[in-house]
C-alpha positions in Angstrom: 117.0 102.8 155.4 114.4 103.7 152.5 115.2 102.8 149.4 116.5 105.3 146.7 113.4 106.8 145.2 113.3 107.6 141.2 113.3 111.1 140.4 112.2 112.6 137.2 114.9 113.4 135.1 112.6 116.2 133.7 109.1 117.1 135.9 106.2 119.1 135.0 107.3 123.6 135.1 106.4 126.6 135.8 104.7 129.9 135.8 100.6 129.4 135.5 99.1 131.4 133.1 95.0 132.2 133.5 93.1 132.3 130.7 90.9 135.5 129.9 87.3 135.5 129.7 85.9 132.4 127.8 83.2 132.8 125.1 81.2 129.9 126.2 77.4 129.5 126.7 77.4 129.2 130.3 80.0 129.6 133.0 82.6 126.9 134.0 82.5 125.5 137.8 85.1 127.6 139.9 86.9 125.5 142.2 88.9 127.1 145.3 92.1 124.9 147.1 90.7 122.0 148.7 91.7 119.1 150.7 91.9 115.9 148.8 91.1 112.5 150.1 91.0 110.5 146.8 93.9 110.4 144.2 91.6 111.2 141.5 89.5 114.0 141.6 87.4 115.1 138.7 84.9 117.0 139.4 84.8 118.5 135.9 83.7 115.1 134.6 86.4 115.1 131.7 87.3 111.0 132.6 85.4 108.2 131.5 85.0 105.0 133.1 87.8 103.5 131.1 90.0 106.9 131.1 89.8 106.7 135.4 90.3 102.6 135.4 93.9 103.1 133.5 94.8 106.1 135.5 94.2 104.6 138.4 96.5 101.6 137.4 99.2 103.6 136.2 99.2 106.0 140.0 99.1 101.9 141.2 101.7 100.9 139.6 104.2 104.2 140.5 103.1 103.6 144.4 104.3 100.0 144.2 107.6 100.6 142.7 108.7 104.4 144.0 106.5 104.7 147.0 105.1 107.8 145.7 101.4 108.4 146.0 100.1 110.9 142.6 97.2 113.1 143.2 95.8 113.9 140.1 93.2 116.7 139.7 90.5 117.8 137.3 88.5 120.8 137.7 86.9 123.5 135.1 89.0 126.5 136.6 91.1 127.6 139.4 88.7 130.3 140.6 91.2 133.4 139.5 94.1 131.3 141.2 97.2 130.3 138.9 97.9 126.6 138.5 101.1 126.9 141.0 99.6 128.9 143.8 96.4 126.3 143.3 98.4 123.5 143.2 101.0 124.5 146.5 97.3 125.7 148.5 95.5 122.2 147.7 99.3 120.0 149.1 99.4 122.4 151.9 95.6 121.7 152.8 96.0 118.3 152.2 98.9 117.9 154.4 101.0 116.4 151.9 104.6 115.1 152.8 107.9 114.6 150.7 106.2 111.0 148.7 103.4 112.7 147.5 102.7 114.9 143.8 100.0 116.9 142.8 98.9 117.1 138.9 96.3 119.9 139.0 94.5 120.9 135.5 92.0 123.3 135.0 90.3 122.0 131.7 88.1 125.2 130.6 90.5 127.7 131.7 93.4 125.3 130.2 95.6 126.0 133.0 97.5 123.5 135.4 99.4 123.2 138.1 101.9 120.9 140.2 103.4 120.5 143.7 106.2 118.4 143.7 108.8 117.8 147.0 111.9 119.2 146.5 113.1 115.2 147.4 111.5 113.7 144.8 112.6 116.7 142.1 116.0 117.0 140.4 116.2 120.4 139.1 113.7 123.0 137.2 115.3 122.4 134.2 114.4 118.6 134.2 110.5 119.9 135.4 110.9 122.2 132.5 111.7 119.0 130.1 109.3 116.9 130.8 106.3 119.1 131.3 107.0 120.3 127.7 108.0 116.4 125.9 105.5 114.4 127.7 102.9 116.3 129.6 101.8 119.3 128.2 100.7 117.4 124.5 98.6 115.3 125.9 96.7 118.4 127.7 97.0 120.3 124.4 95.2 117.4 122.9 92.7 117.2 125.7 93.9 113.4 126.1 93.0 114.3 129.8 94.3 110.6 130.8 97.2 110.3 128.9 98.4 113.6 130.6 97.9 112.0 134.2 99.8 108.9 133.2 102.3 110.9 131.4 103.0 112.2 135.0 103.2 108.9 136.6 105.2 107.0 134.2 107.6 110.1 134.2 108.5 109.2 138.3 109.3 105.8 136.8 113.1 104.9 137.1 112.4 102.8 133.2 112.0 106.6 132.2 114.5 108.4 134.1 117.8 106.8 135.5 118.5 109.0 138.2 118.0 108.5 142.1 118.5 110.7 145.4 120.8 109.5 147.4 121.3 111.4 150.9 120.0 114.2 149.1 122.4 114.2 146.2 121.3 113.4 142.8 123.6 110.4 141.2 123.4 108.6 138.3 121.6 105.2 138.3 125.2 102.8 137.4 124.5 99.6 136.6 128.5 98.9 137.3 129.6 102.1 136.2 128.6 103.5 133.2 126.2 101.3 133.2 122.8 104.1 133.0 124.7 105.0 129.6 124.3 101.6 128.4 120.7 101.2 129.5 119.9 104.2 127.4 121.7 103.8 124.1 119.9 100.0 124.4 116.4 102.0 124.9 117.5 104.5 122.5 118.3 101.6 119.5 115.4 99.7 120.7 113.2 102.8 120.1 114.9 102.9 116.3 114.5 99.9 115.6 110.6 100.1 116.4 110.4 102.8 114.1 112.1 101.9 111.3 109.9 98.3 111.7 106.9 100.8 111.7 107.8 102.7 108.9 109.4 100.4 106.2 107.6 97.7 104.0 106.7 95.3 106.7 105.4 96.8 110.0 103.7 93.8 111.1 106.6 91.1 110.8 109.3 90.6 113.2 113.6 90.6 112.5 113.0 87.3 113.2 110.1 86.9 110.5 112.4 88.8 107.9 115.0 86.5 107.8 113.3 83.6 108.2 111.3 84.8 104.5 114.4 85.9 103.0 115.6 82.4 103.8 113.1 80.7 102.4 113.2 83.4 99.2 116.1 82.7 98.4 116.2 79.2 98.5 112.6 79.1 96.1 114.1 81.8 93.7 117.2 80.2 93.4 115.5 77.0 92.4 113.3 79.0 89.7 116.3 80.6 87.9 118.0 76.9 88.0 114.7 75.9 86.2 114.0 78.3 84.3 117.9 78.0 82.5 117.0 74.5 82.0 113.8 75.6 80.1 115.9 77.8 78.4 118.5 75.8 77.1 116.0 73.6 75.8 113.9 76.3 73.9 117.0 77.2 72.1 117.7 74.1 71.0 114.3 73.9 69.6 113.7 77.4 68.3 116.9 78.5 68.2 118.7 81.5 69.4 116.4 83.8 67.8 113.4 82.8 68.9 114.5 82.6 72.8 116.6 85.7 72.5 114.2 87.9 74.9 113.9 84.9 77.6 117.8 84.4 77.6 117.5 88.3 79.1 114.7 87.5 81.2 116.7 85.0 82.8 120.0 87.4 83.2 118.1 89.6 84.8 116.4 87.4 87.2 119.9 86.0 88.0 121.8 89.1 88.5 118.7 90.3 91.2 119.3 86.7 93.1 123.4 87.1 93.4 122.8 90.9 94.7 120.5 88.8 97.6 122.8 86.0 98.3 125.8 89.1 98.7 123.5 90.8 101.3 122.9 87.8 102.9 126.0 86.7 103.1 127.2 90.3 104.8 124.1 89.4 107.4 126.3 86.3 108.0 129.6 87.6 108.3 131.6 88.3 111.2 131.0 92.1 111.6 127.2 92.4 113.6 124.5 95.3 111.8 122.2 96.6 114.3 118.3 95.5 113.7 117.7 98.6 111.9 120.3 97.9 109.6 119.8 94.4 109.4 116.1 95.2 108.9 116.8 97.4 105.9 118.9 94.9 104.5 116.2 92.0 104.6 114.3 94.1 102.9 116.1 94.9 99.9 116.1 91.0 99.3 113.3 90.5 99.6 112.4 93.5 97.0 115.5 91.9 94.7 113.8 88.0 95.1 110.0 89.5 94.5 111.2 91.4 90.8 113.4 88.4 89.9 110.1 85.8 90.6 107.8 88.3 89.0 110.0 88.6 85.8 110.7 84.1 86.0 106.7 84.2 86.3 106.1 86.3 83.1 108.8 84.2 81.2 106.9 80.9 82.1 104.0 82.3 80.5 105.6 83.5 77.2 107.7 79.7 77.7 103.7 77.8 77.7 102.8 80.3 75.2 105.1 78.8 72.8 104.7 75.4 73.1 101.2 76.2 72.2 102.3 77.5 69.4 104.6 74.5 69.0 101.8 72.4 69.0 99.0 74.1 67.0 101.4 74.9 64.6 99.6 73.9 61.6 96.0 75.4 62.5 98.0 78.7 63.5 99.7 78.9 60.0 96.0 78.1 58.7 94.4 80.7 60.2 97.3 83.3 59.2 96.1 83.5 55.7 92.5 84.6 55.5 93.5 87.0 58.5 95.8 88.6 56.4 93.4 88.8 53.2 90.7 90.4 55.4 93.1 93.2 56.1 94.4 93.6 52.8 90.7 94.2 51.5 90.2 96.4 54.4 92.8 98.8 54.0 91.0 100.7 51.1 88.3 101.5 53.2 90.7 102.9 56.1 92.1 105.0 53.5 89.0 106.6 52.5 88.1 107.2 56.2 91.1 109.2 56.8 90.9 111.4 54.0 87.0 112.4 55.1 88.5 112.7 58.5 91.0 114.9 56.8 88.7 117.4 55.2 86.8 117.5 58.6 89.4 117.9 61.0 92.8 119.7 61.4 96.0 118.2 60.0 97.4 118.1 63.9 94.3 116.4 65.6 94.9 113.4 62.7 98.8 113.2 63.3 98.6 110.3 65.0 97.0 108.1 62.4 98.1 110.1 59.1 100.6 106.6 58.4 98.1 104.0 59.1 97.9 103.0 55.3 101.8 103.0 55.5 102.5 101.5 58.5 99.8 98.8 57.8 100.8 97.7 54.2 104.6 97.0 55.9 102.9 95.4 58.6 101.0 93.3 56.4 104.3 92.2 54.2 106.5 91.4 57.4 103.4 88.7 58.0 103.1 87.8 54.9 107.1 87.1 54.7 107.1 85.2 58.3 103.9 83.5 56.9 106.0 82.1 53.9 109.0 81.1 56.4 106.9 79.2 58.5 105.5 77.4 56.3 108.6 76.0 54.5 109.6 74.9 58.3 106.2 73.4 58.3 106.4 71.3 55.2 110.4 70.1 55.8 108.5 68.3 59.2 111.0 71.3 61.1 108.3 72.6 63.9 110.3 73.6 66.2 112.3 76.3 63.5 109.0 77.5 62.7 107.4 78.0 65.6 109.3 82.1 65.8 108.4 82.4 62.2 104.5 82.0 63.3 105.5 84.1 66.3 106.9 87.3 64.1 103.8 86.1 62.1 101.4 87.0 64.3 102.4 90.0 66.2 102.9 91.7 62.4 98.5 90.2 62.1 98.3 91.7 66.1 99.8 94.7 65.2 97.8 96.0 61.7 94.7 95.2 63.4 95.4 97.6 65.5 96.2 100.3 63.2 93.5 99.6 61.2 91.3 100.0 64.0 93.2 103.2 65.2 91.4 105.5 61.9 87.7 104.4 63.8 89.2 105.1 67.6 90.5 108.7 66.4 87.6 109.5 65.1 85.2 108.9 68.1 87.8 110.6 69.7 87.2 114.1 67.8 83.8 113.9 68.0 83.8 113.6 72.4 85.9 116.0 72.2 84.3 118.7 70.0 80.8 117.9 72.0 82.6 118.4 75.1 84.6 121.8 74.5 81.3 124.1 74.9 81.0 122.8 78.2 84.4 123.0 78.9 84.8 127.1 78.1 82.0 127.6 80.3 83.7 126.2 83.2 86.4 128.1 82.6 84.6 131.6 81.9 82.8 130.1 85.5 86.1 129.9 86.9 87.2 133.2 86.1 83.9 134.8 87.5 84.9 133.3 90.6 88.2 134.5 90.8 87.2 137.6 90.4 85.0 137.9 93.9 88.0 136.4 95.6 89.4 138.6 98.2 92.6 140.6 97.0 93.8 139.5 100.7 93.7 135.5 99.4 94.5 136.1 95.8 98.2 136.0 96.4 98.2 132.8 93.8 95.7 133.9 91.5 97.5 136.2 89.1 98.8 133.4 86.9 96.5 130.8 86.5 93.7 133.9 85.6 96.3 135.1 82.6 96.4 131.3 81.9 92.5 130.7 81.7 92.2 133.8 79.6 94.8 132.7 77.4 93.6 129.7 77.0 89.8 130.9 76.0 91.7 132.5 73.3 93.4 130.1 71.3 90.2 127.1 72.0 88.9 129.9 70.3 91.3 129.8 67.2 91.3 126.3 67.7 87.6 125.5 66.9 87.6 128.1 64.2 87.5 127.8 60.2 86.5 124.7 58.2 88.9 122.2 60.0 89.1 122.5 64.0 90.9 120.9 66.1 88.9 119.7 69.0 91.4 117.7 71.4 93.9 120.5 71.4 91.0 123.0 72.5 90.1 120.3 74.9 93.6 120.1 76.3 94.0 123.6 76.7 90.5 124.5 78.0 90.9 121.4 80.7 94.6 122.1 82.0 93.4 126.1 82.4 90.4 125.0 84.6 92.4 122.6 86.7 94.8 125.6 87.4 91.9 127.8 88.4 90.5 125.4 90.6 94.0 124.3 92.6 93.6 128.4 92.8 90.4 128.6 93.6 90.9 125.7 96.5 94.5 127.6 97.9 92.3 130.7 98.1 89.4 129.4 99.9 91.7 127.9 102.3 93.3 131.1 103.2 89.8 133.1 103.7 89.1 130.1 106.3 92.6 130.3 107.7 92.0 134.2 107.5 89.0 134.0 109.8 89.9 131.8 112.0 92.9 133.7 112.7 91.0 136.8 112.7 88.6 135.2 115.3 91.1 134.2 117.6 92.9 137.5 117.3 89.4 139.0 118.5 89.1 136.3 121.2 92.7 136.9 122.3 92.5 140.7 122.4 89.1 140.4 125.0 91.0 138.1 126.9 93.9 140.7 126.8 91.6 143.7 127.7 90.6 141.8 130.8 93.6 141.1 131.8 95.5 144.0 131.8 92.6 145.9 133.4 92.8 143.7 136.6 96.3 143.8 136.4 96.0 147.5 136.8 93.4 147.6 139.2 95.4 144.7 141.1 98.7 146.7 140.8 96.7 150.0 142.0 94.8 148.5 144.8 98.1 147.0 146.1 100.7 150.1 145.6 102.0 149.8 149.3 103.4 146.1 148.2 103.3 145.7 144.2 107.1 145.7 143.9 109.1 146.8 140.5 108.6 143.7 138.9 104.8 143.1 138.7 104.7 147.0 137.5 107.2 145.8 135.3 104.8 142.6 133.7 101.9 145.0 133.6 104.1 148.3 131.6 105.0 145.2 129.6 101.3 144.0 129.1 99.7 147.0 128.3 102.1 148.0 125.4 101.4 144.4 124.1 98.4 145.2 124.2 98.7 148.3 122.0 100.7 146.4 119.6 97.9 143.9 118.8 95.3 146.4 118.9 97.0 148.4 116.3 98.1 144.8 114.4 94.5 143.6 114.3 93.7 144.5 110.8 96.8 143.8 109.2 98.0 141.1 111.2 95.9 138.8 113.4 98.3 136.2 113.8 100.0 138.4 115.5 98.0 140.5 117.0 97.0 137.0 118.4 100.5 136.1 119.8 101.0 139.8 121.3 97.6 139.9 122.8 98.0 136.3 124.8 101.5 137.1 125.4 100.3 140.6 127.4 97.6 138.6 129.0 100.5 136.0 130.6 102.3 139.1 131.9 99.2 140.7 133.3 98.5 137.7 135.0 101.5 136.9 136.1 101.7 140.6 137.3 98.2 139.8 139.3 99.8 136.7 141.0 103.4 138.6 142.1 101.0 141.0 143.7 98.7 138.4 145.1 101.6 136.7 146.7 103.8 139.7 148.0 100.3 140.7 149.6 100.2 137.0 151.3 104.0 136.9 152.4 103.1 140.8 153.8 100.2 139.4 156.0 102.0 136.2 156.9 105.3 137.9 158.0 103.7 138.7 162.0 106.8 140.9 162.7 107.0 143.1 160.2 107.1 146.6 160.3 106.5 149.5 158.0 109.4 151.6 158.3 109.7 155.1 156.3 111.0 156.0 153.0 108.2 154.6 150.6 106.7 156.6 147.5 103.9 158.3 148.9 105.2 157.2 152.8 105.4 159.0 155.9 109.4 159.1 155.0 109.3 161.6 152.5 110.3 159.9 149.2 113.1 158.1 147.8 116.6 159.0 148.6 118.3 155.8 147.1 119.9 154.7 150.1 118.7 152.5 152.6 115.1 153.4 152.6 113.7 152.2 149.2 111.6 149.3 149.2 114.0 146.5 149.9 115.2 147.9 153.5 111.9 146.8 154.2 112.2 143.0 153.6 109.8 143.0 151.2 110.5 140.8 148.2 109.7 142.7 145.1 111.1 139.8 142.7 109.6 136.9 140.8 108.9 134.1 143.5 109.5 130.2 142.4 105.8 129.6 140.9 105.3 132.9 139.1 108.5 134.1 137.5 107.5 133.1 134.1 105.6 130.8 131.6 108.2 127.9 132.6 110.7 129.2 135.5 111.2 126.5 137.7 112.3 128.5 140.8 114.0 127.6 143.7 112.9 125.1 146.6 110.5 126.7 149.0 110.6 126.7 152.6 107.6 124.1 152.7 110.6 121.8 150.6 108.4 121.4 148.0 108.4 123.0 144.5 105.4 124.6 142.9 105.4 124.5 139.0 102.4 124.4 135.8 101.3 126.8 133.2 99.2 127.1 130.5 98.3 124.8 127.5 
């Protein structure tokens, strides 16, 4: 007895869709229904070397474990055949039984097709699934391989889960509910590989995680031991004030290691987390273990910092004093600068140094007092005491230097940034002149950042004028109004592009429309004595699409795009319904006419028995051509035709 073979839980659907005409330089290789001896087959040269070596493993691989031999197919078009009635003409030449598939694509027409056996199938609605999650993207992308071993690994039971059994479909148990469990595992195991990809550390296993949070903890909880030692000691040399911002250092660093020992200990507990959780937990240690070191790390510097100090205590309270003199004699000087910069500039481009002479002369005395205090430490033979004296010391020093040299930065300052603003209105006025040739059609976001930049030309204007300009805040203004134009400028520009591209597609999809719905007439015409209601249906359908996007062109080409490709599906798929009533008419050797037809010898409709379907004509959609992704019932061939368009 054969084994139970795997059957997609979703396969490849429906209802092929030609392309219209394609604006290309030359034309693409038609290809009729042909008899395959090979399962690859690419005569439009799409695979490489590499591309055909892993499909041909992965159609390997699926004969080994199912039995099932995948034809796969590559061609530039179908000739003016849909993908399904290509695909169901190439199995039936190729005498193809109940283990074999067919994966038919045209590449320049972007149409495909696929003949499955109604054995190996589930349901349409699982052909529908899996043509549209796993198939069809790769085609979209052109990943030509991909698309073929998509297919195969789609027939494998790792994918699926479900098995024909005497012609039944059942689920896969592993000991009764056991499928369930084999997909929640797959499904957390999937989770778990994306939250690993997506957090702080994509290259490092659970396992990894926690053997670096182990080890974390253990070093970090060893540096805040330390570091409290270090502490402890300070104080007692320095005393409380001059340790007071390491004592909070240290709290800090210890508060950030007990929230990682309480995650860790959760990790240990009885109650399991999942690897995504557990994942997401490691993590935050090892966030909580990196701040804690990296604040320990800073306070061992300040900690060797001091002792310096400590030691050069002498030569530091030395050096204090002509440091401090230097300034002092400066500060005259400073004061003079900012009252030139005063009758040069505007009050509010100098607000940021109109206190240096205050702020310095305080800064100056708080040195000069720690100076004092240190000293007296010095003399008693007290070091340690004096050490945060020399500390306040110098910062105070640190700091007045810095205002001091604030008066010469500011004024550098103004002068960039008065050389600077001519250049800086002209890009604006440049700006402006460009919004202006924008097209009203992308100048949806214009409005406001034009009123802005003219706004803003205005007050750099009133800025710069008079005795004492300010040149920063004319900078500021001139700067933050071109920026706007240009994120403006950059939003419109992409919307012309957007705009013609969709205005060139529209154009490409209304010629492929035209076409379409002219051979659906002419097919529908040339075919009245079987074109049943619903291919005249499709093509009614088709042709007012077809007025809709012609009258939407100008206004709308996005969608004037989507009504145009959607009329040329239903033309075509009006062309195929007639092409394959006109097949089944010719192939059914004992029909016979019969009156009662439109236009027939039995003199017009009368609603009763003699309209179309008394003559066993079928006038609806068959399996492969009711739709963009109909799956259709099993054919009499016990094989199911499916495809479309991508």
């Amino acid at each position: 007895m054969p084994r139970p073979r795997a059957v997609l839980p979703r396969l490849l659907a429906v209802a092929a869709l030609a392309v219209g005409p394609l604006l290309l330089a030359g034309p693409a290789a038609a290809q009729e229904p042909l008899r395959l001896d090979d399962q690859i087959t690419d005569d439009a040269g799409v695979l490489s070397a590499d591309d055909r070596a892993r499909v041909q493993t992965a159609l390997d691989q699926l004969r080994a474990d199912e039995g099932l031999q995948l034809f796969v197919v590559f061609e530039d078009t179908f000739d003016g055949t849909s993908g399904p009635d290509w695909a169901t003409e190439t199995a039936q030449l190729s005498g193809f039984g109940d283990g074999d598939v067919l994966l038919a694509v045209a590449v320049e027409s972007r149409d495909y097709g696929t003949s499955i056996p109604v054995a190996v199938i589930s349901s349409s609605d699982d052909q529908l699934s899996l043509e549209t999650d796993q198939v069809e993207p790769h085609l979209a992308d052109e990943d030509w391989a991909g698309a073929a071993i998509a297919m195969a690994d789609g027939l494998s039971p790792s994918n699926t889960g479900w098995y024909v059994l005497g012609g039944a479909v059942a689920v896969a148990a592993l000991g009764g509910g056991g499928y369930a469990v084999v997909r929640r595992r797959r499904r957390a195991a999937e989770e778990a590989e994306a939250i690993r990809k997506a957090g702080p550390y994509p290259d490092q296993s659970t396992e990894q995680l926690t053997n670096r949070a182990s080890e974390g903890l253990l070093a970090v909880d060893e540096a805040v031991r330390t570091s409290q030692l270090d502490l402890d000691f300070a104080r007692l040399q320095y005393g409380e004030a001059g340790v007071a911002g390491f004592a909070g250092t240290v709290g800090n660093a210890r508060t950030q290691l007990a929230e990682a020992f309480s995650i860790r200990q959760q990790l240990d507990d009885e109650v399991p987390e999942d690897e995504p959780t557990q994942r997401r937990m490691l993590a935050r240690v090892l966030e909580l273990l990196q701040a804690a070191d990296d604040q320990l790390d800073a306070q061992a510097t300040e900690f060797a910092a001091l002792r310096d100090l400590e030691a050069n205590a002498p030569q530091v309270l030395a050096g204090l004093g002509p440091r401090l003199t230097a300034m002092t004699g400066r500060l005259p000087a400073e004061e003079e600068r900012l009252a030139q910069l005063g009758r040069r500039w505007a009050a509010s481009a100098l607000a940021p140094v109109a206190d240096v002479p205050a702020r310095v002369r305080e800064q100056l005395a708080a040195a000069e007092q720690a100076t004092t205090a240190a000293q007296t430490e010095l003399q008693a033979g007290r070091t340690g005491p004096a050490v945060p004296s020399l500390r306040t010391a110098e910062d105070a020093a640190a700091a007045a230097q810095a205002s001091l040299d604030s008066l010469a930065a500011r004024a550098q300052e103004l002068n960039t940034a008065a050389a600077a603003v001519p250049a800086a209105r002209a890009e604006v006025e440049a700006g402006l002149v460009a919004a202006g040739r924008v097209d009203p059609t992308d100048a949806a976001g214009m409005a406001e950042p034009v009123t802005q930049a003219r706004d803003s030309l205005g007050v750099a204007d009133q800025l710069m004028a008079g005795p004492t300009p300010d040149p920063i805040a004319a900078l500021a203004r001139l700067d933050a109004a071109d920026d706007a134009l240009d994120a403006a400028l950059a939003t419109a520009q992409t919307a012309a592009v957007e705009r013609r591209a969709a205005v060139a597609r529209a154009e490409r999809a209304l010629v492929s429309a035209r076409s379409s719905v002219s051979s659906a007439g002419a097919a529908v015409a040339g075919g009245r004595d079987w074109a049943g209601t619903t291919p005249r249906t499709r093509l009614s359908e088709a042709e007012r699409l077809l007025a809709a996007a012609e009258a939407a062109f100008a206004t709308d080409p996005a969608g004037s795009s989507q009504s145009a490709a959607r009329a040329s599906s239903l033309a075509e798929e009006a062309v195929s319904l007639v092409d394959r009533a006109r097949r089944e008419r010719e192939s059914r050797s004992s029909y016979s006419g019969g009156g009662g037809f439109f236009g027939g010898s039995g003199g017009g409709w009368s609603g009763g028995s003699s309209y179309r379907g008394s003559s066993g004509r079928s006038s609806g959609r068959s399996s492969s051509s009711s739709g963009r992704r109909s799956g259709g019932g099993r054919s009499s061939g016990a094989r199911r035709s499916g495809g479309g368009r991508f």
